[in-house]
C-alpha positions as CSV (number, residue, x, y, z in Angstrom):
1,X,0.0,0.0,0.0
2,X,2.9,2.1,0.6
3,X,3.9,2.3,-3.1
4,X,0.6,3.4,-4.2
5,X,0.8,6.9,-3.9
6,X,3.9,6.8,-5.6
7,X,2.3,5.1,-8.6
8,X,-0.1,7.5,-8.7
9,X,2.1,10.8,-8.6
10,X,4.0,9.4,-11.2
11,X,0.9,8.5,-14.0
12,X,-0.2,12.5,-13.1
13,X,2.9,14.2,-13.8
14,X,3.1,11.5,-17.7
15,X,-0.7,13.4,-18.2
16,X,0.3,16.2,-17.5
17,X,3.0,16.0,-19.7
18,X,1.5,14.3,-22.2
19,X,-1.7,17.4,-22.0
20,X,1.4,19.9,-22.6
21,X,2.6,18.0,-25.7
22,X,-0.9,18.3,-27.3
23,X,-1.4,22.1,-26.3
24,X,2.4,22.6,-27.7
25,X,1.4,20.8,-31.1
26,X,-1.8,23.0,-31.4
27,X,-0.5,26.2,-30.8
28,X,2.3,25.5,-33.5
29,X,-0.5,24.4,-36.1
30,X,-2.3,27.4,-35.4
31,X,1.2,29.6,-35.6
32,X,1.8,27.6,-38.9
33,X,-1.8,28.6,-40.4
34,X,-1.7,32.5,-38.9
35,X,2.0,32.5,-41.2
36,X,0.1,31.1,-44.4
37,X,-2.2,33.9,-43.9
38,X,-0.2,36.8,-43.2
39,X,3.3,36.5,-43.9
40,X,5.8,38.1,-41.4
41,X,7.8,41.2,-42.9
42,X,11.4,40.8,-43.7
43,X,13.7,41.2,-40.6
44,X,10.7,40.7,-38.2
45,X,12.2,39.0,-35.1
46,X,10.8,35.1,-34.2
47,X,8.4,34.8,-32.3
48,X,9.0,34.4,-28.3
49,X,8.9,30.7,-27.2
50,X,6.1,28.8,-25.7
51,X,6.8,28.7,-22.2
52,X,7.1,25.3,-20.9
53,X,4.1,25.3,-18.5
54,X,1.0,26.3,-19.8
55,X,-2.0,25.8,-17.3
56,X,-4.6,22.4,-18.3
57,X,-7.5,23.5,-20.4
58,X,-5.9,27.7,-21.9
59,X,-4.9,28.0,-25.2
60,X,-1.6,29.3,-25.6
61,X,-1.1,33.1,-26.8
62,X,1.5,34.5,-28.7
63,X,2.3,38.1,-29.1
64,X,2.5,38.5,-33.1
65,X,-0.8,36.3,-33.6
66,X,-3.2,38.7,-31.2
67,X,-4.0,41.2,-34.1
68,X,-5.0,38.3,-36.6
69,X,-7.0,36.6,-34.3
70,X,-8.9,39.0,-33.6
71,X,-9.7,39.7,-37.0
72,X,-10.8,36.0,-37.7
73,X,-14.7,36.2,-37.8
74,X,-16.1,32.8,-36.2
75,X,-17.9,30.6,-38.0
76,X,-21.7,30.4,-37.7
77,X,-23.1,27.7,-35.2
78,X,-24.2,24.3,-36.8
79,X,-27.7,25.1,-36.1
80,X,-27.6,27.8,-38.4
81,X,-30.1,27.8,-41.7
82,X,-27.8,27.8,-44.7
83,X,-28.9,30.6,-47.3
84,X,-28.1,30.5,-51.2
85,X,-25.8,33.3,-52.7
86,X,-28.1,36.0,-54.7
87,X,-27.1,36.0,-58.2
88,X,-26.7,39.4,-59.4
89,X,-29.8,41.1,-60.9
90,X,-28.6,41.2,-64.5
91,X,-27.8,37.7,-64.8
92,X,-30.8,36.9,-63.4
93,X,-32.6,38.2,-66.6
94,X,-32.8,36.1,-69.8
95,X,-30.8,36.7,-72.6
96,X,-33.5,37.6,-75.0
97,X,-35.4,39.6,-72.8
98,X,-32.2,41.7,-72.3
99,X,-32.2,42.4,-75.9
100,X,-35.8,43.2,-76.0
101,X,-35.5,45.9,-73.7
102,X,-32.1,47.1,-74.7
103,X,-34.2,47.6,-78.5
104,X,-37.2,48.4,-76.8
105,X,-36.3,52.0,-75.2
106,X,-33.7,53.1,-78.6
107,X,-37.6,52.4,-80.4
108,X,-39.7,54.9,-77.8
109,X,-36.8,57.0,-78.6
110,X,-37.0,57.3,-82.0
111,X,-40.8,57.0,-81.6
112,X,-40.7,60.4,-79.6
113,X,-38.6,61.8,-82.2
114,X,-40.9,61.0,-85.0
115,X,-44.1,62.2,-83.1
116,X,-42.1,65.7,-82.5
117,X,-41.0,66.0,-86.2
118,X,-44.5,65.2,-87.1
119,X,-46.0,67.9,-84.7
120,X,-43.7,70.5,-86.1
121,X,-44.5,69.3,-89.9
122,X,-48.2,69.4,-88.9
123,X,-47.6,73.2,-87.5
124,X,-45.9,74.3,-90.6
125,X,-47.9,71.9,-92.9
126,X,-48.5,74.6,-95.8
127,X,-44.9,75.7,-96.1
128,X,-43.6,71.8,-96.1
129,X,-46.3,71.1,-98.7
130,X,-45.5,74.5,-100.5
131,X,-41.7,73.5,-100.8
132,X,-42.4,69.3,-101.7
133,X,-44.2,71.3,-104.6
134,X,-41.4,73.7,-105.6
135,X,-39.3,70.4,-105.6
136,X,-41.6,68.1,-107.6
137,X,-42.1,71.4,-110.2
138,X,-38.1,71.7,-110.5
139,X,-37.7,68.3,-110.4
140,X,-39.7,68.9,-113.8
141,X,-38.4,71.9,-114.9
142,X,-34.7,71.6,-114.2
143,X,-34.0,69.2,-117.8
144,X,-35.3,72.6,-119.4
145,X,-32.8,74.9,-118.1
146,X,-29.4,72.8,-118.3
147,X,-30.6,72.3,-122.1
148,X,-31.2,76.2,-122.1
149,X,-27.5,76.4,-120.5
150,X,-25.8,74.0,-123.1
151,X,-27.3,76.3,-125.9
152,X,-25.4,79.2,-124.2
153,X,-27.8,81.2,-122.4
154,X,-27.0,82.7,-119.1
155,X,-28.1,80.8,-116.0
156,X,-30.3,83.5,-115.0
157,X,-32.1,84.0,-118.4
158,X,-32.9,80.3,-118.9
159,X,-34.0,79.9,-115.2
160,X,-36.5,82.9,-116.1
161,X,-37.7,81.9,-119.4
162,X,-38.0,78.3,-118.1
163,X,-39.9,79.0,-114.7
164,X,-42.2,81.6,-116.8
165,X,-43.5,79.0,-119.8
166,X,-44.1,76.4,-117.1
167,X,-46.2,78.5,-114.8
168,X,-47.7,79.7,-118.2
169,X,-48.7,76.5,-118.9
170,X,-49.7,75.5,-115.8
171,X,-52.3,78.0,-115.3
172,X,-53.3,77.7,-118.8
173,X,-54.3,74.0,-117.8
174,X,-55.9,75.2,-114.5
175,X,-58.1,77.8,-116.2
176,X,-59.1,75.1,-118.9
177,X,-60.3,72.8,-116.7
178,X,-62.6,75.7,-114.8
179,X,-63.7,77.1,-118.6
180,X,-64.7,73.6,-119.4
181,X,-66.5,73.2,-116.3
182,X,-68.1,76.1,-116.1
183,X,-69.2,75.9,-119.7
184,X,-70.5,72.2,-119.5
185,X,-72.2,72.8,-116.2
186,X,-75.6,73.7,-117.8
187,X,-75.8,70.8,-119.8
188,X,-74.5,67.9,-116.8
189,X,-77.2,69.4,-114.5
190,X,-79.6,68.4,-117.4
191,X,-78.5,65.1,-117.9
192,X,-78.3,64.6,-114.2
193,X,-82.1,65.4,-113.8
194,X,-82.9,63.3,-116.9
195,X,-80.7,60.6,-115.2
196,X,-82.6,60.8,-112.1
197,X,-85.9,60.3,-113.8
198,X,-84.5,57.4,-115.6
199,X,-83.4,56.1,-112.5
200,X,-86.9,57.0,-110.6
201,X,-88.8,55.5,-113.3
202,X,-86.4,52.1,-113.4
203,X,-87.4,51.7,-109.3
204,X,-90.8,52.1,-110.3
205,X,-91.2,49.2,-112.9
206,X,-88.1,47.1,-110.8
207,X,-89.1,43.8,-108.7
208,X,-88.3,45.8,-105.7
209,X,-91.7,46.9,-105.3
210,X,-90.9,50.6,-104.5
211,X,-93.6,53.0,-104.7
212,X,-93.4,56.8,-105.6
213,X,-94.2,57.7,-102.4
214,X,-91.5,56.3,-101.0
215,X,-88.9,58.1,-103.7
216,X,-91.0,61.2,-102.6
217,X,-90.5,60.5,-99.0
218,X,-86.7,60.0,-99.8
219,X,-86.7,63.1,-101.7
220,X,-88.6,65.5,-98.7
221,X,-86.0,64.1,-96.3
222,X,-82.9,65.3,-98.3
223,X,-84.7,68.3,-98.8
224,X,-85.8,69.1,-94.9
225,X,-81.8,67.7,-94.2
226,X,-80.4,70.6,-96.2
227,X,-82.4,72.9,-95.0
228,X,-82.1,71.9,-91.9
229,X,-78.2,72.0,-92.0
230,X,-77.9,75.5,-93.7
231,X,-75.5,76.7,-90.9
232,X,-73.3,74.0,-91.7
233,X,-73.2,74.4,-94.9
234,X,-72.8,78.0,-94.7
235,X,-69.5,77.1,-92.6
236,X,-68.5,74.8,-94.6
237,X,-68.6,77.9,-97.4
238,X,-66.2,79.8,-95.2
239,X,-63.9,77.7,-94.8
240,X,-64.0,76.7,-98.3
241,X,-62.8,80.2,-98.3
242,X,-60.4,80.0,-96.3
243,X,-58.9,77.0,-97.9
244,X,-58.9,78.4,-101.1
245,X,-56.9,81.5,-99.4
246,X,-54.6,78.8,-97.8
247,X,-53.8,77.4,-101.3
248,X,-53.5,80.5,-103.3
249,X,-50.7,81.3,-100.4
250,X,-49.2,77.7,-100.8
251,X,-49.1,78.7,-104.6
252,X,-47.4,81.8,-104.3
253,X,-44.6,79.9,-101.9
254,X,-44.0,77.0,-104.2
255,X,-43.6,79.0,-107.5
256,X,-40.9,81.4,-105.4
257,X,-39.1,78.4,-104.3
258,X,-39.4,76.7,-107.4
259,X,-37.7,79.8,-109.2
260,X,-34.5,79.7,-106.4
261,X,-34.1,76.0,-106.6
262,X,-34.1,76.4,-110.7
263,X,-31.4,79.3,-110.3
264,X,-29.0,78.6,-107.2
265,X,-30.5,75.1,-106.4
266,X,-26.1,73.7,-106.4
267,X,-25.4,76.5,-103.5
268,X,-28.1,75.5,-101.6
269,X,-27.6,72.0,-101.6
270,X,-23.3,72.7,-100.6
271,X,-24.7,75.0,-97.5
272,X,-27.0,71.8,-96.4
273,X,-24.1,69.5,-96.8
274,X,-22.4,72.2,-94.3
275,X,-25.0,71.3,-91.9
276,X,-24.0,67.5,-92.0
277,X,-21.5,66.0,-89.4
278,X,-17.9,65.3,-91.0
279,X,-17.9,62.2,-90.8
280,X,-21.2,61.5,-92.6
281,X,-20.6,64.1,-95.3
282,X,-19.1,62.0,-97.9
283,X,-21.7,59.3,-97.6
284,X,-24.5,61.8,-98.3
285,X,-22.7,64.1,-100.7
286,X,-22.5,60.8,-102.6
287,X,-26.6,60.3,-101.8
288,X,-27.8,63.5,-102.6
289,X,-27.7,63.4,-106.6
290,X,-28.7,60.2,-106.6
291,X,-31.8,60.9,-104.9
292,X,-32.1,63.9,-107.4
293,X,-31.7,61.6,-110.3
294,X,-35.0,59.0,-108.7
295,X,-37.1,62.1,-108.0
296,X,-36.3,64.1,-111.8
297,X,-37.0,60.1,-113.1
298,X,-40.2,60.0,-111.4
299,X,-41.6,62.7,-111.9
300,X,-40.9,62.9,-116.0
301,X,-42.3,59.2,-115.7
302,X,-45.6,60.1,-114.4
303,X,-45.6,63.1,-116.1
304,X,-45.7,61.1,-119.4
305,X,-47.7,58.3,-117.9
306,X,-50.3,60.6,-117.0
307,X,-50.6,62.4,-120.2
308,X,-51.0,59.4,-122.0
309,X,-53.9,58.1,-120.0
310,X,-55.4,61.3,-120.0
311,X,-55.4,61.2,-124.1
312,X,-56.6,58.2,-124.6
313,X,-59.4,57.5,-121.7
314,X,-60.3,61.1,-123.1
315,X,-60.8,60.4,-126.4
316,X,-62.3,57.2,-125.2
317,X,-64.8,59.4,-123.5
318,X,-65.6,61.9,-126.0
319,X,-65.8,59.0,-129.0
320,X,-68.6,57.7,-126.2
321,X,-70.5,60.9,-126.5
322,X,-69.9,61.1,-123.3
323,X,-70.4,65.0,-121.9
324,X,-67.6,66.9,-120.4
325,X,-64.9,64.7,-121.8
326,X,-62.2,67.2,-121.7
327,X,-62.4,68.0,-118.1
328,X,-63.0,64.3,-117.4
329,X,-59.4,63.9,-119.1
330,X,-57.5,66.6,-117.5
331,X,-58.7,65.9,-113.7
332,X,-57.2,62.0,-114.8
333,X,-54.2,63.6,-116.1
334,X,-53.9,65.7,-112.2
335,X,-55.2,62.2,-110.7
336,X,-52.7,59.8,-111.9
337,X,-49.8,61.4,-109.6
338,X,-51.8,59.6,-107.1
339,X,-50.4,55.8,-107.9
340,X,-52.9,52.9,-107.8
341,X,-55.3,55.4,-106.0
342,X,-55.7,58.4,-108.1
343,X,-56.5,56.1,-111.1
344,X,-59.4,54.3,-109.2
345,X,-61.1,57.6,-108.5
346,X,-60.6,58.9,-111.7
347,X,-61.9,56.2,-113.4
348,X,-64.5,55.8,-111.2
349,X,-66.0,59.2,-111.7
350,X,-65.7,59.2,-116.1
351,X,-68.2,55.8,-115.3
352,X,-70.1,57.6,-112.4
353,X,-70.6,60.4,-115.4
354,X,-71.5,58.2,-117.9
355,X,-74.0,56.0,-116.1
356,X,-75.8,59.6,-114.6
357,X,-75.9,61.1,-118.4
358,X,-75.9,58.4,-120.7
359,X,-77.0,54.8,-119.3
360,X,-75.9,51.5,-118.5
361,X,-74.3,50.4,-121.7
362,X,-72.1,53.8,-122.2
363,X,-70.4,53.5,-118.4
364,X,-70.1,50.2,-118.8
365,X,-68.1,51.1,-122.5
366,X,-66.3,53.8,-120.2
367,X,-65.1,51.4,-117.4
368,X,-63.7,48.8,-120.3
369,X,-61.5,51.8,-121.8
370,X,-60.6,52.9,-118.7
371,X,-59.3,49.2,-117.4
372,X,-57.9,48.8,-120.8
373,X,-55.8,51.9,-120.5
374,X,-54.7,50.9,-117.1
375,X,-53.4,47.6,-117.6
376,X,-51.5,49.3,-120.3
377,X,-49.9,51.7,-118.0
378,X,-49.2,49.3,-115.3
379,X,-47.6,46.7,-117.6
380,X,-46.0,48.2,-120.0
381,X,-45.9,51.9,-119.7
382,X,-44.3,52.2,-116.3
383,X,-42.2,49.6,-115.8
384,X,-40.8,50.8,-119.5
385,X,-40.6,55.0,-118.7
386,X,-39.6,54.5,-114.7
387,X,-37.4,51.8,-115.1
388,X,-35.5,50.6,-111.8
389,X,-34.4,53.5,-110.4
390,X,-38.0,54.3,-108.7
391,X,-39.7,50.6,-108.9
392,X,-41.5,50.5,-105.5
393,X,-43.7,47.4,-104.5
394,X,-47.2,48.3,-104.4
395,X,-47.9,47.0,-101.3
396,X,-45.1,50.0,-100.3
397,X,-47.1,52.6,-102.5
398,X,-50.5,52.0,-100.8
399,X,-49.6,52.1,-97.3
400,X,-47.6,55.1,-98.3
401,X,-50.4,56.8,-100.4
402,X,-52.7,56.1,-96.9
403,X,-50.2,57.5,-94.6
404,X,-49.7,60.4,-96.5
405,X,-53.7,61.1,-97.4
406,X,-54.5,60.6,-93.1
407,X,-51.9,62.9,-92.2
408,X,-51.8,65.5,-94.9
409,X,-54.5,64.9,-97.3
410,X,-54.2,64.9,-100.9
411,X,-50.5,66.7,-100.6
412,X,-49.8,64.1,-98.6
413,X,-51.0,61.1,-101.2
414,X,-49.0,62.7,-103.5
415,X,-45.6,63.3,-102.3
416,X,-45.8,60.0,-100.3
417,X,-44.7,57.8,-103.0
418,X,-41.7,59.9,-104.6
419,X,-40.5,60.2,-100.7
420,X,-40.5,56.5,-100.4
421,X,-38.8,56.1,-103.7
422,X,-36.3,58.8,-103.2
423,X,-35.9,57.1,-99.3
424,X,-35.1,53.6,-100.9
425,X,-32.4,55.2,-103.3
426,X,-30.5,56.6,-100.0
427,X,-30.6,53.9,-97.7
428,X,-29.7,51.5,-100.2
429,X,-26.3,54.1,-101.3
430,X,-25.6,54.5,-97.8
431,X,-25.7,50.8,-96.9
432,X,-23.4,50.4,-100.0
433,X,-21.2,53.0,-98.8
434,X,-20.6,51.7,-95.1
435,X,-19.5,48.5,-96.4
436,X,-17.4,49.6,-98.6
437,X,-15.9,52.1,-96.1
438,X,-15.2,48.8,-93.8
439,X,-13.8,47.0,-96.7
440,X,-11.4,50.0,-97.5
441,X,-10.4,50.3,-94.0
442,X,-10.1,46.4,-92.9
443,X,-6.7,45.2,-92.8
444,X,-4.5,43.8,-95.3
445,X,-5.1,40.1,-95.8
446,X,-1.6,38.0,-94.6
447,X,-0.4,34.8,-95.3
448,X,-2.2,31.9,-96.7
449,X,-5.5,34.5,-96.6
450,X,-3.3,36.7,-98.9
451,X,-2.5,34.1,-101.3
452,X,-6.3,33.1,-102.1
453,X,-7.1,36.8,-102.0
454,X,-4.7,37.4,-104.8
455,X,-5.3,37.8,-108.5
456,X,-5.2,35.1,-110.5
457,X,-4.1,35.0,-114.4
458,X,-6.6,34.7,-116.9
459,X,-7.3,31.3,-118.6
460,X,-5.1,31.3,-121.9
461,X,-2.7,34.2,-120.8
462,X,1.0,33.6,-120.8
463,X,2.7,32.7,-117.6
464,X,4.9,35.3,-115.4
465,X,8.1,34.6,-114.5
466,X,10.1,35.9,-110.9
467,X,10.3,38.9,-111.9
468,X,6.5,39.8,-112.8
469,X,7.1,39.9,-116.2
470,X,5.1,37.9,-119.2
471,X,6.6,35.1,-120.9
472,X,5.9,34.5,-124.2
């Protein structure tokens, strides 16, 4: 028994011992992880020693390794709920719907842009119409004068004796038309009346079983309507004057801007050109007498076009017997610079004429010379005297002729397919033009690229030899 306490000091001190190895060994695994974290600076002195007796149970400290422990943020307890990492935001969103939106706001954009332009063309609407005119009419007119100018007259004499004979003309045609109208009116109202009773007399014997009182009823209620409506109508009278005001005014601006286009129309288009970015300049210097070129080709087309359906739907009218035949022919002549459109209405109103004052079997002569004449135009006239240089699809040219009727009425219908042609002409040179501005400015093709880029001999021709010349 007396060696028992013995044994038993000794197997304390060996734990104890043994728990100072183990606090030793994780002190110098935690010194060993602190230096893989934060690397001591050059010439730093070592670290003091672990002292030899470190109480059971405390963690060893050492004086370099407070600061980074302290900085060590624990982990969090195992009881923790784990959450996901957030992705960022634009990640999150699809590819295509990216792109969507990325093309959606540059479209508001240039929507916004659009509905301003179109608010300040609605505000100035007589003076844009006024100078589309001027254009159209020197578009016309300008052949004359660089004919004039080859023949050796000054530009400022043949810009005046060509601006003078075609407003002479022009208001020659304008008071022909009136004359012819005013001088026929006598004799449609006739036929109209003898057309009604025609008409009145045809319901009357009809399977329809309409009585005349009812054509009398029909006929008191237009009658009370106008009457009742006499304020509107009056109205309508002023501004009927006021529109005519308005267009006498639009007439006076287009034949002033017609003359300065005719006479210094090459300055003007230099000082827009000024107006142009730098870097653009070239593309639409080169664009600008192309788009002359369409609209000039356009406009002699359908000048011609025109005239020729004017002659011979007019003489088709007046071999027909058909009254007022040669305003019938002049108003399809001023018609057919509406495309596809203006020739319906035209036609329809030489039949509308014919079946009022002459009967069933006369319009229906009228509409077959009227087709005939058309189908003429449309296959063999226009695609002969336009050509290319200003074929537009005709779904293009009624959507155009639609857009430009609701937003600016008949001025609208009428410059709306010349703009579209004269549009296509430009982006179609200015797509040409950027690629060939990349081409010119790629880089040189090198190496094997080089060698299948490089011009080949003809079949048949004589080979080179190293020194680039023939051999023969």
């Amino acid at each position: 028994m007396s060696k028992l306490p013995g044994w038993l000091g000794r197997l304390g001190a060996e734990l104890t011992e043994l728990g100072e190895r183990l606090e030793q060994r994780r002190a110098e695994a935690e010194g060993g992880e602190a230096a893989s974290i934060e690397p001591p600076e050059t010439g730093a002195e070592p670290a003091a020693a672990v002292p030899s007796a470190v109480p059971a149970g405390a963690v060893p400290a050492e004086p370099g390794r407070r600061g980074a422990a302290a900085d060590r943020v624990p982990p969090p307890p195992a009881y923790a709920p784990s959450v996901a990492a957030r992705p960022d935001p634009v990640a999150a969103i699809p590819w295509g719907m990216r792109v969507a939106a990325e093309a959606s706001w540059r479209l508001l954009v240039l929507a916004g842009m659009l509905w301003v332009l179109m608010k300040v063309i609605s505000a100035v609407q007589l003076v844009v119409l006024a100078f589309v005119a001027a254009l159209l009419v020197t578009a016309m007119l300008q052949p004359t004068v660089a004919r004039l100018r080859r023949y050796g007259l000054p530009r400022g004499l043949a810009t005046a004796v060509t601006a003078v004979l075609g407003f002479v003309i022009m208001g020659l045609v304008g008071w022909f038309v009136v004359w012819q109208v005013m001088d026929n009116l006598d004799t449609l109202s006739d036929k109209v009346r003898a057309g009604i009773d025609e008409l009145k007399r045809w319901l009357l014997d009809s399977p329809f079983h309409v009585t005349e009182q009812q054509i009398n009823d029909v006929a008191k209620n237009l009658s009370d309507t106008i009457g009742t409506n006499t304020e509107q109508i009056t109205s309508a009278g002023l501004q009927g004057v006021t529109v005519m005001v308005e267009v006498l005014t639009g007439i006076l601006l287009a034949m002033f801007s017609t003359l300065f286009l005719l006479y210094d129309g090459k300055r003007i288009w230099r000082w827009v050109l000024k107006l142009v970015p730098a870097q653009a300049r070239p593309g639409v210097a080169g664009a600008g007498p192309r788009a002359w070129r369409t609209l000039t080709a356009y406009v002699r087309g359908t000048v011609i076009v025109a005239l020729i359906d004017a002659i011979f739907i007019g003489l088709g009218i007046w071999f027909l017997n058909v009254p007022m035949a040669v305003p019938l022919a002049v108003f399809i002549f001023l018609f057919a610079f509406i495309p596809l459109v203006g020739a319906v209405i035209s036609g329809a109103l030489a039949v509308v004429v014919a079946l009022v004052t002459e009967g069933v079997f006369t319009a229906l002569m009228v509409l077959a010379v009227v087709l005939a004449v058309q189908q003429i135009e449309g296959h063999v006239l226009q695609p002969f005297i336009l050509g290319r240089a200003v074929r537009v699809h005709p779904l293009a040219v009624v959507l155009s002729v639609a857009a430009g009727g609701m937003v600016a009425g008949i001025g609208g219908a009428v410059v709306a397919v010349p703009l579209v042609a004269v549009t296509n002409t430009v982006v179609g040179y200015l797509r040409s033009f950027g690629q060939e501005e990349a081409l010119r400015h790629a880089p040189p093709p090198r190496g094997a690229t080089a060698i299948d880029v490089a011009p080949t001999p003809a079949p048949g021709s004589p080979p080179e030899d190293s020194g680039g010349k023939k051999t023969e």
